[in-house]
SEVEX-857191 format. One record per residue (C-alpha): residue in three letters; x, y, z. Coordinates in nm, 2 decimals, decimal comma. Each point is the difference from the previous one (the first is absolute). Layout:
  rest      px      py      pz
   ala       X       Y       Z
...
REM end
This chain:
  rest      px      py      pz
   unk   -5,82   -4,61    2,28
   unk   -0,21   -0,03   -0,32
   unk   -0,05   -0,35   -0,01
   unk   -0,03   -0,07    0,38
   unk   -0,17   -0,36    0,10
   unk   -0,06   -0,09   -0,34
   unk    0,05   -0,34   -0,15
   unk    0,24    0,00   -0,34
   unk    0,07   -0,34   -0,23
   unk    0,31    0,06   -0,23
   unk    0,06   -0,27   -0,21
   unk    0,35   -0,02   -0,15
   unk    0,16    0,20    0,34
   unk    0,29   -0,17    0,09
   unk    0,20    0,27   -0,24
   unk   -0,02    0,26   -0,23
   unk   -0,30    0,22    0,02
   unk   -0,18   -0,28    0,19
   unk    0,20    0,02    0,25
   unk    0,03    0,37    0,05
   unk   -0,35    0,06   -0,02
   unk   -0,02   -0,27    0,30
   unk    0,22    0,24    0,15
   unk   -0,13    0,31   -0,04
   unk   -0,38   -0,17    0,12
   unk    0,17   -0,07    0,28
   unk    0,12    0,37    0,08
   unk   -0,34    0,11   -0,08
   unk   -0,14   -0,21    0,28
   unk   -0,14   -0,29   -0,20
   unk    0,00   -0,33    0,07
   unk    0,15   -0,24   -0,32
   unk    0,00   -0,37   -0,12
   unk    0,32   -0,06   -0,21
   unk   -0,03   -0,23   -0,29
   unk    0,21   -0,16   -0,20
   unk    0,26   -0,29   -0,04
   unk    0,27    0,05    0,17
   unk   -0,03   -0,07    0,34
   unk    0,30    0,09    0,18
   unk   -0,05    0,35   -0,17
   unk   -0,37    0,03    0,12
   unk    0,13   -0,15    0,38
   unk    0,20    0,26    0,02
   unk   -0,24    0,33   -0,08
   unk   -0,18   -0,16    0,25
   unk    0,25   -0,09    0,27
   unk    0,07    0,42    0,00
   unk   -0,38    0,08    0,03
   unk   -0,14   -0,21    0,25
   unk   -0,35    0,01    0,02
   unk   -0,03    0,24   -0,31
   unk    0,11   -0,29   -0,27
   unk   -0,13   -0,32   -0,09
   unk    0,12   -0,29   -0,22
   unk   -0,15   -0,18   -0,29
   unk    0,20   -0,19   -0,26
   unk   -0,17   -0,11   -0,30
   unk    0,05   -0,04   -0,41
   unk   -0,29    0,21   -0,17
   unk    0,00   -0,21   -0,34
   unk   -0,21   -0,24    0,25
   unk   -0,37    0,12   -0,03
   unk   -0,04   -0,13    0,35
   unk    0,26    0,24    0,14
   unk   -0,25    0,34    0,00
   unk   -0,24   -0,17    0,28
   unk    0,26   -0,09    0,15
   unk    0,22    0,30    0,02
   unk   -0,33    0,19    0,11
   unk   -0,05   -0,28    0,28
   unk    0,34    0,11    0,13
   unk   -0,08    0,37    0,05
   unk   -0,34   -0,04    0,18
   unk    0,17   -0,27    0,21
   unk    0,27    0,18    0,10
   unk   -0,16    0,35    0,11
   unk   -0,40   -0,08   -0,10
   unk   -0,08    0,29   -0,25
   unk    0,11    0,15   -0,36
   unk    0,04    0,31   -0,15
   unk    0,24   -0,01   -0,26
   unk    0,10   -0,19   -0,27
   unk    0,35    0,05   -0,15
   unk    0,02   -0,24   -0,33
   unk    0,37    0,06   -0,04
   unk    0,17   -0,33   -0,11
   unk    0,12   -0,02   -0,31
   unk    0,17   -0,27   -0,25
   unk    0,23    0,10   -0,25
   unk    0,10   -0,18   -0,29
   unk    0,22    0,10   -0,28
   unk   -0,19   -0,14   -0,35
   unk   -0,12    0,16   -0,32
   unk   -0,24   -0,09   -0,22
   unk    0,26   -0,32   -0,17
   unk    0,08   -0,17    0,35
   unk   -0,32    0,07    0,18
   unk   -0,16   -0,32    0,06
   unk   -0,35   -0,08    0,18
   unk    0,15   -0,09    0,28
   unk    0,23    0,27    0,04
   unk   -0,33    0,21   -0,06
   unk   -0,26   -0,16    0,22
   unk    0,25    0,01    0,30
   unk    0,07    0,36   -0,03
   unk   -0,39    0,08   -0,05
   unk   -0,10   -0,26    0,30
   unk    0,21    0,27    0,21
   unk   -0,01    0,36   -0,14
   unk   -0,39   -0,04   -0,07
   unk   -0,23   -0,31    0,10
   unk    0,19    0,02    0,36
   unk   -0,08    0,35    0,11
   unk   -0,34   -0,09   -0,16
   unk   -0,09   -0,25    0,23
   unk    0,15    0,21    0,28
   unk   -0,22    0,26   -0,02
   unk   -0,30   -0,26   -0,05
   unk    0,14   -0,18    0,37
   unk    0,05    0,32    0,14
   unk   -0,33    0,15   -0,06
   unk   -0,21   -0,08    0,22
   unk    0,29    0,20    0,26
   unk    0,04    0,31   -0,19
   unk   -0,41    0,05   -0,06
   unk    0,00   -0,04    0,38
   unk    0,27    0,25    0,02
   unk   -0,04    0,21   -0,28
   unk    0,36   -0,11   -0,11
   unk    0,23    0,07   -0,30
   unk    0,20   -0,22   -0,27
   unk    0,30    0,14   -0,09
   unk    0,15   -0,20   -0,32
   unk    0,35    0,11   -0,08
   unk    0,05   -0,01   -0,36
   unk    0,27    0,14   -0,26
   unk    0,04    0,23   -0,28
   unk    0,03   -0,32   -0,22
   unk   -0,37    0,00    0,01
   unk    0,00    0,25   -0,27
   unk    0,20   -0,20   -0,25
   unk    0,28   -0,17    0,17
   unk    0,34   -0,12   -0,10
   unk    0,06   -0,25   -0,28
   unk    0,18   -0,25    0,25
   unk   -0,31    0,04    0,27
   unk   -0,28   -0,11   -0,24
   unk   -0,21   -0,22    0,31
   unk    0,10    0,26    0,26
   unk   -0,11    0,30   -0,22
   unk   -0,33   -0,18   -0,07
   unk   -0,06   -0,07    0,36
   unk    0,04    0,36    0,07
   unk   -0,24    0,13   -0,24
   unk   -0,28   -0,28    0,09
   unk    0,09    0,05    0,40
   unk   -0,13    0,41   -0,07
   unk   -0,28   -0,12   -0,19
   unk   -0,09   -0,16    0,31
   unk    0,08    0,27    0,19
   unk   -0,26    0,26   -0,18
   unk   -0,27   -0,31   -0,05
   unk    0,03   -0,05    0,40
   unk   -0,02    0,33    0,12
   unk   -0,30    0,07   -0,23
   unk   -0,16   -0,30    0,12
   unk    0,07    0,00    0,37
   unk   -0,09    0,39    0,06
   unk   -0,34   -0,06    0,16
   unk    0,15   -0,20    0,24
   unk    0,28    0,29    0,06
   unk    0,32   -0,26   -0,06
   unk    0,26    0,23   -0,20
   unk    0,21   -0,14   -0,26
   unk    0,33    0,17   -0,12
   unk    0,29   -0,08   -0,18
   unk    0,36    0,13    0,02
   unk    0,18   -0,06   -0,40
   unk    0,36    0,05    0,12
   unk    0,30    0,08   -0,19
   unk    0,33   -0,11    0,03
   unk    0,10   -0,09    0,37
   unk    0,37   -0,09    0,14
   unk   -0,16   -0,34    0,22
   unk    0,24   -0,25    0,10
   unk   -0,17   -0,25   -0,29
   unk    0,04    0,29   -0,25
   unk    0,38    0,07    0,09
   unk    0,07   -0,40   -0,01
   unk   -0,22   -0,05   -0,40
   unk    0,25    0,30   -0,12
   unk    0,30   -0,18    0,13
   unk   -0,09   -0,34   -0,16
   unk   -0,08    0,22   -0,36
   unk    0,41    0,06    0,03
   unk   -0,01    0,40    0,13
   unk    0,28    0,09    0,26
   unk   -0,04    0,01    0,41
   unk   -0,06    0,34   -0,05
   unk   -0,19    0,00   -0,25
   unk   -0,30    0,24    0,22
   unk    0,26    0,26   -0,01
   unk    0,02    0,09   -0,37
   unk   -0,42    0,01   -0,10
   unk   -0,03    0,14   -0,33
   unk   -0,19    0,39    0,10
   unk   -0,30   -0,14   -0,28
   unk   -0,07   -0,21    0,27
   unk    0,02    0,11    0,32
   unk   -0,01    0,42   -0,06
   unk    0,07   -0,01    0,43
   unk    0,33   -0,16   -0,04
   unk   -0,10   -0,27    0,18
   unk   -0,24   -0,33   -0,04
   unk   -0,35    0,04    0,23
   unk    0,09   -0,17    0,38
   unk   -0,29   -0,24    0,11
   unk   -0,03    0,26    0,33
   unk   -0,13    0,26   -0,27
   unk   -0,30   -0,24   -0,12
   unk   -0,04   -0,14    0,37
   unk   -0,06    0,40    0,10
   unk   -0,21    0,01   -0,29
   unk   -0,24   -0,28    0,09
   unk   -0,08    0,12    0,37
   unk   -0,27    0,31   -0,14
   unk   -0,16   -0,28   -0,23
   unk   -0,03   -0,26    0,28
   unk   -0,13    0,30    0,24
   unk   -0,32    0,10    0,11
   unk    0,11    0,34   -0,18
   unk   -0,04   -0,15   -0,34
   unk   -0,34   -0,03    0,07
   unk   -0,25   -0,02   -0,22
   unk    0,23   -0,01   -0,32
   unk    0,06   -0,31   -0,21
   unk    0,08   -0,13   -0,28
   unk    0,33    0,21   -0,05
   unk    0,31   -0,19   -0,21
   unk    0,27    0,25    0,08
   unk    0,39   -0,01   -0,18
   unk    0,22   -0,02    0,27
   unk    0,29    0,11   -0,25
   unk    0,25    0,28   -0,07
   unk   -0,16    0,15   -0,29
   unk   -0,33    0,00   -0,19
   unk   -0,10   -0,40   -0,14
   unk   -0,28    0,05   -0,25
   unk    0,10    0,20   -0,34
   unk    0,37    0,02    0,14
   unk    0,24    0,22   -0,25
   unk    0,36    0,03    0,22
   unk    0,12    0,32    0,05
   unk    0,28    0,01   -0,27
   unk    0,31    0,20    0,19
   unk    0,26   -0,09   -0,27
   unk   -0,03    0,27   -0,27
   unk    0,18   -0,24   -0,26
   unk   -0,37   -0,22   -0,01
REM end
């Protein structure tokens, strides 16, 4: 097992890619603290792993939450050696209807949050010579017009990325990020359904954007994560790798219609 008897915090696991890379830890042999906020979900990972799962419940726009969440792993199995910042906000606003509220809540979140994670966790992961995976998106780049907050979050949270994993080599605590494309989560099936698209709407992706025939599963990132969060990663950092289905930067789609 690749990650055998090590200690993982996911925040944001109680679905979606959280959740599966919780799962997939878990196979590997790790040992995991779910966070998030919903309780019943995060009872229930783990009610099915006993003795492999642990709880902690907590909103991350409280700066006070980070110690805490930290706390919770070293109480429940007394070491850490990986940090998953997973959790994520979304809210739909462009540049008209985005207010400062609206943007300090999704910035507390996305960026000061797994911040202050890292700066609770370190004094674990020097002690372990542990990682931080921060899972980001493909929106850091430029974003969509409707995700103006979110896409800045995404680009600060990889600034942060690189500016931590420069600072923190000497002390051999590696710091990636994962910018993901578009992923069929429960919370991503539910936002396209409340824009007005049909039940099946996962069924009929335009090719332009998923060239596979298929929107990434949160399984494919989870498997992806396990190398990074492994000793075999070792000693790279600083890598911000597009988990999507074709190339990000300088993108010009393959034009299969003859008539363009």
């Amino acid at each position: 097992m690749r990650l055998q008897d090590k200690v993982v915090i996911v925040t944001g696991s109680t679905t979606g890619i959280g959740e599966a890379i919780v799962l997939r830890c878990i196979q590997e042999g790790a040992k995991v603290l779910v966070h998030g906020r919903d309780k019943e979900r995060a009872e229930a990972i783990a009610k099915a792993h006993p003795g492999r799962a642990a709880i902690h419940i907590d909103e991350l726009d409280d700066p006070a939450a980070p110690q805490r969440i930290i706390g919770a792993a070293i109480e429940a199995f007394g070491r850490l050696d990986c940090l998953v910042n997973n959790a994520a906000i979304v809210m739909r606003s462009d540049i008209y209807s985005t207010d400062a509220a609206t943007f300090d809540r999704v910035m507390a979140v996305k960026v000061r949050a797994p911040m202050l994670l890292v700066q609770a966790a370190l004094p674990h992961l020097k002690e372990s010579k542990g990682v931080v995976l921060n899972i980001g998106s493909v929106n850091a780049y430029s974003g969509e017009g409707n995700l103006l907050p979110y896409s800045i979050s995404k680009g600060a949270l990889m600034t942060l990325t690189r500016n931590l994993a420069d600072y923190l080599s000497q002390d051999q605590v590696r710091v990636y990020q994962f910018n993901v494309g578009w992923v069929l989560t429960p919370n991503e099936y539910e936002y396209k359904i409340k824009d007005g698209l049909p039940a099946d709407w996962p069924e009929k992706i335009d090719p332009l954007f998923a060239p596979s025939g298929r929107l990434i599963a949160p399984e494919e990132i989870a498997a992806a994560s396990v190398y990074w969060l492994s000793d075999e990663s070792r000693p790279i950092s600083g890598s911000v790798l597009e988990l999507e289905q074709y190339p990000i930067i300088g993108r010009n789609p393959t034009k299969r219609d003859k008539s363009f």
